[in-house]
N, C-alpha and C positions, 0 to 999 in steps of 0.2 A: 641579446644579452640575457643571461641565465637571471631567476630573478631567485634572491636567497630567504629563508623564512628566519626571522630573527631570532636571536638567542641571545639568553642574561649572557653578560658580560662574568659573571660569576656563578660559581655552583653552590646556590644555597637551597636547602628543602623546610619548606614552610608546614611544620607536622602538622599545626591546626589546621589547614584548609586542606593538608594531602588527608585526613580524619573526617574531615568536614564531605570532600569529595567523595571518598569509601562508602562514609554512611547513606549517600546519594545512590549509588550503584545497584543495579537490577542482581535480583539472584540470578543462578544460572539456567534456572528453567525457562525465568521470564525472557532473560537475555535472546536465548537460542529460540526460542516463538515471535519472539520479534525479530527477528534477525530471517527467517524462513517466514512473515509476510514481506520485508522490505524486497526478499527475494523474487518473491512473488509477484511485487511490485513494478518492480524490476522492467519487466515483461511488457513491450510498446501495447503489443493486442490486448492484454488483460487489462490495463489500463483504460485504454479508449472503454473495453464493457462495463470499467467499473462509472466511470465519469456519465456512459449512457446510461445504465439502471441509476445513476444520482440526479434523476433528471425523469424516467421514465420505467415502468414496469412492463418487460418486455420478453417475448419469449424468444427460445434457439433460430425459430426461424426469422423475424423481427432481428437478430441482433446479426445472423449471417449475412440481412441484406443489406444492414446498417455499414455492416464491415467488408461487405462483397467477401465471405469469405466461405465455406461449407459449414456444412452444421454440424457434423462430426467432428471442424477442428473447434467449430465455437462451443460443444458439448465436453471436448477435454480440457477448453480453458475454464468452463462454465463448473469441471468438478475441480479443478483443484482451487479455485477460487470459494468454491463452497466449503473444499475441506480447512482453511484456513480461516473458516465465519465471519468471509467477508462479503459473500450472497446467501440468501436464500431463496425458497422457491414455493408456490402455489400449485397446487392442482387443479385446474376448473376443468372436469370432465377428462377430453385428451387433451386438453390442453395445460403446460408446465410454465406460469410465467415467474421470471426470479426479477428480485429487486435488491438492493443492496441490505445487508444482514441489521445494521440500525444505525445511528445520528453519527457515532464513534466513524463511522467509514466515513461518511458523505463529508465531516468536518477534517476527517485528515488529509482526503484531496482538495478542499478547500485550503486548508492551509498552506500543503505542498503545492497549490496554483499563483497560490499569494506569495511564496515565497520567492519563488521563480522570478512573477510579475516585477517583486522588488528590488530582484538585481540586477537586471536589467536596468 
């Protein structure tokens, strides 16, 4: 059985709150930047690295064993994940370890876990 999304019974437009809601709305620059991390986001791989640097400060080689996966593909998630400021990275000598860019990240996968948790 198809399941249908409800609808008024009548067509009326409530101008204060369609005003109310406008004034709410992201410009378009914010829009389309958020809109290309959600993308981002998106991504099973990139995800599991962001959840492990919110947890641990860890380098390409650290995150390829983590993920079994090579370090050339974990270095082209590891830039576009940077280019969207939501890692960054250290230098100790040759060594590059990245961590999540700061609290804004770590709290939006928490939320996004919580959110999950509760609909279930």
């Amino acid at each position: 059985m198809k399941e249908h999304s409800p609808r008024c019974g009548i067509k009326t437009v409530h101008s204060d709150r369609v005003e109310a809601a406008r004034r709410s709305l992201f410009n378009e620059e914010t829009t389309g930047d958020a809109c290309e991390i959600f993308g981002v986001l998106s991504d099973p791989t990139r995800l599991k690295i962001l959840t492990a640097l919110g947890s641990e400060v860890l380098c390409v080689c650290d995150i390829a064993a983590l993920l079994g996966m090579s370090e050339s593909r974990v270095s082209h998630q590891l830039r576009l994940l940077k280019a969207m400021h939501l890692v960054r990275y250290q230098r100790k000598g040759k060594l590059v370890y990245y961590r999540l860019d700061d609290d804004h990240v770590k709290g939006l996968l928490r939320f996004v876990v919580k959110h999950v948790a509760e609909g279930k």
